[in-house]
C-alpha angles and dihedrals in degrees: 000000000000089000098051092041078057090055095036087061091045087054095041084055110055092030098050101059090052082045088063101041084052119020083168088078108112096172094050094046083051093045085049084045101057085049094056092049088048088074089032100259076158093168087050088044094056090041099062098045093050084053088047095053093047083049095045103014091172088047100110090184098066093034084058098045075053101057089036083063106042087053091057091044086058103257105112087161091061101047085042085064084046090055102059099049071064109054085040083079103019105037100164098036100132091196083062091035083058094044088049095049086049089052081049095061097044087058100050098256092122103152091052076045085060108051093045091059093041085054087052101048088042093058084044133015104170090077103116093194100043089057077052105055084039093059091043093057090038088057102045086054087056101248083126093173084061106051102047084047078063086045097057094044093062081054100045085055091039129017107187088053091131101187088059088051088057099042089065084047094045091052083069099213097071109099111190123241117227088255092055084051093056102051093047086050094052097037079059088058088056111114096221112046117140117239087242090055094046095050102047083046090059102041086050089041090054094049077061096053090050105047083056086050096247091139090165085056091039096053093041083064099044090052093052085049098051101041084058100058086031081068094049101044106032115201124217097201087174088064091056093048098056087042087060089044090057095040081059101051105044099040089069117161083242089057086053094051092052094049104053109163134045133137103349088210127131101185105095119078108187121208109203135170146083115342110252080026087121101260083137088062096038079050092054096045090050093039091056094062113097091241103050130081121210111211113150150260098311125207097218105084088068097031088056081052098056094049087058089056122219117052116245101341096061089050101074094053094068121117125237092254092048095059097045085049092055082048102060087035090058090056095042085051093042091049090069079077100045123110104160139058088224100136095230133062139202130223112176101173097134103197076077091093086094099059091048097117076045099062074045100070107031098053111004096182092073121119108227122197121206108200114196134192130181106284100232078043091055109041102043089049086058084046086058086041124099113202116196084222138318104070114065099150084077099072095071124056093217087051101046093047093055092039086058095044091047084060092045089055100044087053091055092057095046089056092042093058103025098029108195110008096098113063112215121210109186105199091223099060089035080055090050106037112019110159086056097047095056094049085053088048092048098040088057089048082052087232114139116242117281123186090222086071087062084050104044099140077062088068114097113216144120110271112186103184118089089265090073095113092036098061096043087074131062109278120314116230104163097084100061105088093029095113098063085074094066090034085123085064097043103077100106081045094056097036078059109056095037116181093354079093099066098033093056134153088030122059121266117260 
């Protein structure tokens, strides 16, 4: 990130003062604006281009950088919309017929996502990334053959297409041949291999290690990986930390009292937590009774955080009306999502545990899951884990430890001033007693017990996180003592979260 900031300044500063000279450059404010997307300035991003295509309003590139940005911001509607103004002039660009199937997916049409991609391929299939992006949408819907054929492909055309490499090992279920494992090692001695490709190679690389139970090579090649995207998306653990101090001290008992009201609604049930705490299982249970609807981990809580300004400071100063308002806002927003006339919903985004007293507020009748995992289990298992973006605290052990005591505090707070109104499912005891488990989980919901929740791999529906194969099979048991193979490694992770290890699976006091 450092690096690019670097680059980004470099840029701002030869391209500002031209800018100056001329406002009227479309193609300079859009050059300024892909910069800007490339560190994930995501807002300026949005701003320039929207200021490029008044500027410029035939010019498809920019509309479709548009549209590129406002999918990654979490508003796939909107650069639908976008998309259209695009294909109004360009009908048959494939470059525009990819970034709409990939519109499509975010916003659960998977199977028009699919065509389109189909029709593409079709026209032609020598496109390593778009047998990419089709393997990635076939396997969220569950035809798992087919995906990993598409898959293969990508690699057959090129094979130090990292991101490929680590989408077999993502799926879970893929174990590596010793062929597989020679071409990745020797794809990671080219030259001239990009940072995007080496990471994903050693992440994928480590999935094989460890499959063979070589937990000292595994982890050599988890840490590469993550020092390399470490570099790239710096983490400041110390920021999250003061944002959960604050959170505790303003969302006292005393500030709930005093802000009754909000959105009525029922309809949300939010899963929270730890990312690889098992949110990906609670959301298949749910989904599999006949009045739940399983959707994904939506972008909108935080972005409806972020609209009121401040977090949390900002929050509290919010009228009645206003939060009822958020509150309707956030199920207009969610219902982009929606298929289904099921009365209850289903967000799963787990860095929500944050916003939790804001769910609170803004509509107080949620139910709101808090899925838990060791904490060696689950760190460790973020540390193995590649995300695509959005949780860089994961690609360093010390990070990822405070991060996951931070959570654990917050949600302590939360039960001391508001008992009873978070349910906790702790995976080990879900692994051990299911059926129990469940009945604790619906009875909270306030659904009545249905057999299919017992027999969730049984459900069929698209599920986009890294547990998608997992949780298409009875429950998996193997993973929760995994990480005691890589303990020697685990000393900064420990250090970190302190006495959170022996509490659990309570919090720390």
């Amino acid at each position: 990130m450092a690096l690019n900031e670097n680059r980004l300044d470099v840029a701002e500063r030869l391209l500002k003062p031209h800018l100056k000279e001329d406002p009227f450059d479309a193609a300079a404010i859009r050059m300024l604006a892909e910069l800007a997307a490339r560190i994930g300035r995501w807002q300026d991003a949005e701003n320039l281009l929207r200021r490029a295509v008044e500027l410029a309003p035939g010019w498809t590139a920019a509309r479709a950088n548009l549209a590129l940005v406002l999918g990654r911001m979490g508003r796939p509607a909107e650069a639908m919309d976008v998309l259209n103004d695009v294909f109004a002039i360009e009908p048959d660009d494939a470059s525009h017929l990819n970034l709409k199937a990939a519109t499509l997916g975010r916003l659960g049409d998977f199977d028009e996502a699919i065509g389109i991609y189909e029709q593409v391929l079709a026209r032609s299939p020598g496109q390593s990334k778009v047998w990419l992006s089709y393997g990635h949408m076939l396997k969220t819907v569950g035809r798992q053959a087919e995906g990993i054929d598409a898959y293969r492909k990508a690699i057959a055309i090129r094979p130090t297409l990292g991101e490929a490499w680590w989408s077999l090992a993502n799926l879970k279920t893929v174990k590596f041949s010793a062929v597989d494992v020679e071409v990745m090692e020797q794809a990671l001695l080219r030259p001239d291999l990009g940072d995007e490709d080496r990471f994903h190679l050693d992440f994928a690389l480590g999935k094989a290690m460890h499959d063979r139970g070589h937990a000292d090579e595994a982890f050599g090649h988890y840490a590469k990986a993550n020092a390399l995207r470490l570099k790239n998306q710096p983490y400041d653990g110390a920021r999250m930390t003061r944002t959960v101090d604050r959170c505790i001290d303003l969302f006292t008992a005393n500030a709930f009292e005093e802000r009754v009201g909000g959105c009525d609604a029922r309809d949300p049930i939010f899963i929270v937590g730890m990312p690889r705490a098992g949110s990906t299982l609670v959301e298949q249970i749910l989904a599999s009774h006949s009045q739940v609807e399983g959707t994904s981990e939506l972008p909108d809580l935080p972005a409806l955080a972020r609209k009121v300004g401040r977090y949390p400071e900002d929050v509290l100063a919010l009228s009645t009306e206003e939060r009822r308002e958020l509150g309707e806002e956030y199920l207009k927003r969610a219902g982009v999502q929606r298929r289904t006339n099921q009365p209850y919903f289903i967000d799963k985004l787990p860095n929500n545990w944050l916003f939790v007293p804001f769910i609170q507020l803004i509509l107080p009748n949620a139910k709101i899951i808090d899925a838990r995992r060791h904490p060696l289990a689950c760190c460790l298992s973020n540390f193995r884990q590649h995300f695509a973006r959005g949780q860089p605290f994961t690609y360093d052990l010390e990070d990822v430890g405070r991060y996951y005591a931070d959570y654990v505090r917050l949600m302590a707070h939360v039960d001391a001033v508001r008992p009873g109104r978070v349910h906790r499912v702790i995976y080990e005891r879900m692994v051990e007693d299911t059926e129990t488990e469940v009945r604790a989980l619906l009875d909270y919901c306030g659904l009545d017990f249905e057999p299919a929740c017992l027999e969730f791999y049984k459900t069929d529906r698209a599920v986009r996180t890294a547990s998608s194969e997992q949780v298409r099979q009875p429950i998996y048991r193997d993973a929760t003592d995994e990480w005691r193979a890589y303990e020697p490694h685990l000393g900064p992770l420990k250090r970190a979260l302190g006495p959170v290890i022996e509490a659990y699976p309570e919090a720390a006091t």
